[in-house]
N, CA, C and O atoms as a DFTB+ gen file, in Angstrom:
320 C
 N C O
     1  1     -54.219      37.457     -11.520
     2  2     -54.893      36.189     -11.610
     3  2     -54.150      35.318     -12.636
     4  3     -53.876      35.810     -13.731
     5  1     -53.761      33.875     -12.301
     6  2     -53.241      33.456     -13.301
     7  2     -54.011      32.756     -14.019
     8  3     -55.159      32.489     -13.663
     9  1     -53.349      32.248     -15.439
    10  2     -54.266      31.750     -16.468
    11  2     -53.793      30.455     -16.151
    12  3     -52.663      30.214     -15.728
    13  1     -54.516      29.786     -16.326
    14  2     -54.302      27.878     -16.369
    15  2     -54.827      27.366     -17.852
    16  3     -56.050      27.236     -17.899
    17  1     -54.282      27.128     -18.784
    18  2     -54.278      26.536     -20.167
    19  2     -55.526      25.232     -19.514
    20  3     -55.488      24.788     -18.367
    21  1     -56.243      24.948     -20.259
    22  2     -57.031      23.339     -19.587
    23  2     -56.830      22.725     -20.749
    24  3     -56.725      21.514     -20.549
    25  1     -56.664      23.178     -22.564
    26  2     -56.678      22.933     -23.609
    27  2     -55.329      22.043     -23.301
    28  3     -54.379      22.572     -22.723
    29  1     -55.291      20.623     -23.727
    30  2     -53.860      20.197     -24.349
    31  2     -53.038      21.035     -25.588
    32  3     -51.873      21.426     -25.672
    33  1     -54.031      21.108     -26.368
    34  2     -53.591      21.468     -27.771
    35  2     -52.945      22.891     -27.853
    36  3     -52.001      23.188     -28.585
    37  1     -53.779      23.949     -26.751
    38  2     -53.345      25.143     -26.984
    39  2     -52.176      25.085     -25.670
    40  3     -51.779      26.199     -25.326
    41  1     -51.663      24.036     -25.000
    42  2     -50.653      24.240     -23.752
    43  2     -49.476      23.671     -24.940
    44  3     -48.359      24.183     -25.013
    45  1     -49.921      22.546     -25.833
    46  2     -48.546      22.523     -26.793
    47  2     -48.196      23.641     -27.609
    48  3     -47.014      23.903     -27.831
    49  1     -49.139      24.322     -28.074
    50  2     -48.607      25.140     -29.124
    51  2     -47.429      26.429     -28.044
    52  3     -46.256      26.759     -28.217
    53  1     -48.599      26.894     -26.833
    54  2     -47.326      27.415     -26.113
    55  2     -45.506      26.757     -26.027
    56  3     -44.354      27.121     -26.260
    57  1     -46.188      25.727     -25.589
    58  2     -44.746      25.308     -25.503
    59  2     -43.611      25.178     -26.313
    60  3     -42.445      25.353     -25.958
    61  1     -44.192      24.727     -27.889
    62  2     -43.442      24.976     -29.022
    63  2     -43.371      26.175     -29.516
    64  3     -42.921      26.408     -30.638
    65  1     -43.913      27.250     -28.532
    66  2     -43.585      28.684     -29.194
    67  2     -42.234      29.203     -28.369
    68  3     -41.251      29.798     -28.809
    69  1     -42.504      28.813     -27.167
    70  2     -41.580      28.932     -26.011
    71  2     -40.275      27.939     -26.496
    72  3     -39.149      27.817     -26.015
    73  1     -40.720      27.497     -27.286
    74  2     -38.671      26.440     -27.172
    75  2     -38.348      26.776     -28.657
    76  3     -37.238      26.437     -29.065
    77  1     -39.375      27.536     -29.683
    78  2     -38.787      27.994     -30.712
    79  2     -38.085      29.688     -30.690
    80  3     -37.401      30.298     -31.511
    81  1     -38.716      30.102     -29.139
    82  2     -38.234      31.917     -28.920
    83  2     -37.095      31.456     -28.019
    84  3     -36.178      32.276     -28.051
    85  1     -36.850      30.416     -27.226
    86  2     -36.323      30.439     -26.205
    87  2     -36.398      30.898     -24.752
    88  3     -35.554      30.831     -23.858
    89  1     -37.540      31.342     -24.763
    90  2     -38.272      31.972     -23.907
    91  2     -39.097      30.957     -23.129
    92  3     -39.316      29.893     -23.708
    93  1     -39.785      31.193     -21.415
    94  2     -40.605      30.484     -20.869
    95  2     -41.803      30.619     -21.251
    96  3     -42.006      31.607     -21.958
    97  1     -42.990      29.722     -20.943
    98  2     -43.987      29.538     -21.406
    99  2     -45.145      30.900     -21.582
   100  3     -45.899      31.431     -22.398
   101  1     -44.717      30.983     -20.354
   102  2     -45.133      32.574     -20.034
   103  2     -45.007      33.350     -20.595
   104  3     -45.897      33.835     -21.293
   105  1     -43.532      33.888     -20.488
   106  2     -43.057      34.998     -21.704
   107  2     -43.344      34.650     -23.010
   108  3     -43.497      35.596     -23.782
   109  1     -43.430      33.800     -23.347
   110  2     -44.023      33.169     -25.243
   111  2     -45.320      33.764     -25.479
   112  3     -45.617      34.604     -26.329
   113  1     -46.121      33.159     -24.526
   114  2     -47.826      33.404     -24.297
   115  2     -47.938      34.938     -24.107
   116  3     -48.574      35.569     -24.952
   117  1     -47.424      35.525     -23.160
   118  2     -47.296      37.222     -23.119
   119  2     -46.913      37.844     -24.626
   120  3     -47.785      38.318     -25.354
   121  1     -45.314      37.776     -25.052
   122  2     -45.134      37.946     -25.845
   123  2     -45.992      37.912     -27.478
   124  3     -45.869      38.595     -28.495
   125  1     -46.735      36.943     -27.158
   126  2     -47.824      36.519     -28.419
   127  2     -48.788      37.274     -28.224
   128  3     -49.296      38.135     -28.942
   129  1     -49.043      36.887     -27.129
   130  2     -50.899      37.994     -26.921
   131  2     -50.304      39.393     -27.313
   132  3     -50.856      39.637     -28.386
   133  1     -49.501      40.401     -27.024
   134  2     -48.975      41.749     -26.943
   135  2     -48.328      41.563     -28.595
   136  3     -48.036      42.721     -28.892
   137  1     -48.010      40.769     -29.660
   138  2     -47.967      40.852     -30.480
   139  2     -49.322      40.589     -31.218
   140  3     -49.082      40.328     -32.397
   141  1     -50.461      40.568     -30.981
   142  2     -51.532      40.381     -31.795
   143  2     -52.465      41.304     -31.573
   144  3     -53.347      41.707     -32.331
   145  1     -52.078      41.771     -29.911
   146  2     -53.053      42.981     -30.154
   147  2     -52.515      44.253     -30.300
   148  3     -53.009      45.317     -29.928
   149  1     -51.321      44.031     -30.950
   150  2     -50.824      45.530     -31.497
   151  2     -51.082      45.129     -33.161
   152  3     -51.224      45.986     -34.033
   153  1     -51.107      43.858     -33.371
   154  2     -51.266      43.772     -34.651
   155  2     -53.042      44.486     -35.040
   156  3     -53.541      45.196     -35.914
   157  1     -53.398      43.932     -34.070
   158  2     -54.875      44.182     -34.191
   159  2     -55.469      45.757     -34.522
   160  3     -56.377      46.055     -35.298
   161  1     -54.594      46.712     -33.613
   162  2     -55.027      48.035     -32.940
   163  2     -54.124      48.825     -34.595
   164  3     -54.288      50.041     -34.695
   165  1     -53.530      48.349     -35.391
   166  2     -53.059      48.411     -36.299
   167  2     -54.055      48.558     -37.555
   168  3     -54.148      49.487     -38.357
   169  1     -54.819      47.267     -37.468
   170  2     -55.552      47.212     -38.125
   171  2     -56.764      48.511     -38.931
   172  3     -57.410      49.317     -38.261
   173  1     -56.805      48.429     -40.162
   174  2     -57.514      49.922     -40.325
   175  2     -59.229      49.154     -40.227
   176  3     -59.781      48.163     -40.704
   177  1     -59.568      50.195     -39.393
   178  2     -61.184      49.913     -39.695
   179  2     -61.920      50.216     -40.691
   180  3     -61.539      51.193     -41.337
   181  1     -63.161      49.528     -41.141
   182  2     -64.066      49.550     -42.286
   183  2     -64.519      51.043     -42.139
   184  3     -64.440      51.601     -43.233
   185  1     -65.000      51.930     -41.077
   186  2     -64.688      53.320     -41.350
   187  2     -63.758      53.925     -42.251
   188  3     -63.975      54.408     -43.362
   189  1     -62.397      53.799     -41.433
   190  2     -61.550      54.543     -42.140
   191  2     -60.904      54.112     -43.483
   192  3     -60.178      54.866     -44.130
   193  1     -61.226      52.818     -43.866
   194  2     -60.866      52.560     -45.159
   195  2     -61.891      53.026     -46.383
   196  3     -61.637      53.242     -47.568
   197  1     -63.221      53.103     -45.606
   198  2     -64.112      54.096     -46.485
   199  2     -63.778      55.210     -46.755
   200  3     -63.802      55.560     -47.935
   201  1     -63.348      56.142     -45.695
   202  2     -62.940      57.472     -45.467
   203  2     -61.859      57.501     -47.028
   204  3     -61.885      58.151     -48.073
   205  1     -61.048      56.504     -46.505
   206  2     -59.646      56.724     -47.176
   207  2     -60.074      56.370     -48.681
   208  3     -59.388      56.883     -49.566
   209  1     -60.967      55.678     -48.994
   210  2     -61.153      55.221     -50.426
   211  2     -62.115      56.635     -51.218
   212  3     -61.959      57.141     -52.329
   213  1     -63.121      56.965     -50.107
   214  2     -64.002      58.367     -50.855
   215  2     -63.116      59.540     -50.515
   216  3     -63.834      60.508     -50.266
   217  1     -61.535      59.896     -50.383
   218  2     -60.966      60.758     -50.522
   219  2     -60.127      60.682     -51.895
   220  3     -59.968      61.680     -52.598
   221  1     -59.597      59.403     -52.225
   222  2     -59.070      59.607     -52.951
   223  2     -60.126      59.108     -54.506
   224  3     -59.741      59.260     -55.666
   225  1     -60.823      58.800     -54.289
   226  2     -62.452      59.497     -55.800
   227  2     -62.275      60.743     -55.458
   228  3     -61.836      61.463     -56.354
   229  1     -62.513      61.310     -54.264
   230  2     -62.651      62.977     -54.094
   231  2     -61.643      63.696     -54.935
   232  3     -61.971      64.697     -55.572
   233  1     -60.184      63.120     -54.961
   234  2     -59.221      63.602     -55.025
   235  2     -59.146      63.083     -57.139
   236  3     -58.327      63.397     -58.002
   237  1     -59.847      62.607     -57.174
   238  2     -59.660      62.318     -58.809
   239  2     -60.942      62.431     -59.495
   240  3     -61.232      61.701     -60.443
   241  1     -61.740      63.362     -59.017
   242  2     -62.921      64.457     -59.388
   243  2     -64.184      63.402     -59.108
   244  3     -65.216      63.776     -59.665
   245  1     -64.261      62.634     -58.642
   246  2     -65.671      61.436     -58.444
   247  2     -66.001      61.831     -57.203
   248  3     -65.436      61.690     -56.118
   249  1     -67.326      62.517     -57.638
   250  2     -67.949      63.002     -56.764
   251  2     -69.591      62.440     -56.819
   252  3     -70.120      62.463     -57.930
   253  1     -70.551      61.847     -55.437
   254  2     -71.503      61.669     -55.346
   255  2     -72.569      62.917     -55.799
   256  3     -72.750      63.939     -55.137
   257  1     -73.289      62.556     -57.204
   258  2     -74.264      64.087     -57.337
   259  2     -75.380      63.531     -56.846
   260  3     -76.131      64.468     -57.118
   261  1     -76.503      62.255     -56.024
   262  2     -77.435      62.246     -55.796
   263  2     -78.199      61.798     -57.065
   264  3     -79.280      62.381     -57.150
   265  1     -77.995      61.073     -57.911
   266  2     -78.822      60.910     -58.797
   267  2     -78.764      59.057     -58.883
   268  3     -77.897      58.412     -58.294
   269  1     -79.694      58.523     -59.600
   270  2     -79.646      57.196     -59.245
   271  2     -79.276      56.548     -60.595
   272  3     -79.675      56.907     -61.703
   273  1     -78.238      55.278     -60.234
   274  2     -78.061      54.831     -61.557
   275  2     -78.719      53.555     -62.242
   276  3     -78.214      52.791     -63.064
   277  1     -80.284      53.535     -61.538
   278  2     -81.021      51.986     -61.850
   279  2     -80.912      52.046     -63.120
   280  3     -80.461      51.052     -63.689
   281  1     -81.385      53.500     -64.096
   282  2     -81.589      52.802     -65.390
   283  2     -80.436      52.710     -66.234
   284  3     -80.438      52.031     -67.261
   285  1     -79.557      53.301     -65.877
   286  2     -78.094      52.752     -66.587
   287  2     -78.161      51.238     -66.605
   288  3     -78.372      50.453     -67.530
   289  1     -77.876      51.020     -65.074
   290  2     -77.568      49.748     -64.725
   291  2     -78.721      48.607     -65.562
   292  3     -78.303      47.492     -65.874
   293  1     -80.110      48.994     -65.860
   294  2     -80.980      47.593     -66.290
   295  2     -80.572      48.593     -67.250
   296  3     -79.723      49.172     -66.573
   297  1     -80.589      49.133     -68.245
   298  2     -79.414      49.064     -69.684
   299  2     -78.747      48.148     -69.747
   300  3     -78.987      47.181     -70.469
   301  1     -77.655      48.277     -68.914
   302  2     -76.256      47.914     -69.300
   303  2     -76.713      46.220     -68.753
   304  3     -75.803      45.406     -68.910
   305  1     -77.943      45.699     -68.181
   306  2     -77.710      44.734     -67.848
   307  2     -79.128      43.702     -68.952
   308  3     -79.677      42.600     -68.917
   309  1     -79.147      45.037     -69.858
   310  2     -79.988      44.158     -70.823
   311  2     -81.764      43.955     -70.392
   312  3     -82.683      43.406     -71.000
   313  1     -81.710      44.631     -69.151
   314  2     -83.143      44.936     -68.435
   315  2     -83.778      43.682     -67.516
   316  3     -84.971      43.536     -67.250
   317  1     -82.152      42.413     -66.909
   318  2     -82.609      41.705     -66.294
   319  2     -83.338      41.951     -64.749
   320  3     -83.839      41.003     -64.145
């Protein structure tokens, strides 16, 4: 199925992507989409950047014991 741009704005930016690659409009627009969604699939998810952040506390002895830190915290915050 082909795509038909209806946007002016987004048929120029193709086109100035296409005469800055040297490439046809097509191949620019392909080329772009297949560069963003590898950029994308790249991307680390809010999972695994959790994962990756409570391994390395794990890994430098910070460990969750289950205990709560309200009254530190209205201590340390003067009991606002």
């Amino acid at each position: 199925m082909p795509l038909y741009i209806r946007d002016d704005a987004v048929n120029d930016l193709a086109e100035r992507l296409a005469a800055l690659t040297g490439e046809n409009k097509t191949q620019a627009v392909r080329s772009a989409l297949e560069k963003q969604i590898e950029a994308l699939q790249k991307t680390e998810t809010l999972h695994e950047r959790v994962a990756r952040i409570q391994a390395r506390a794990r890994a430098a002895g910070i460990v969750a014991d289950g205990s709560d830190d309200k009254a530190l915290m209205d201590d340390l915050s003067g009991g606002l």
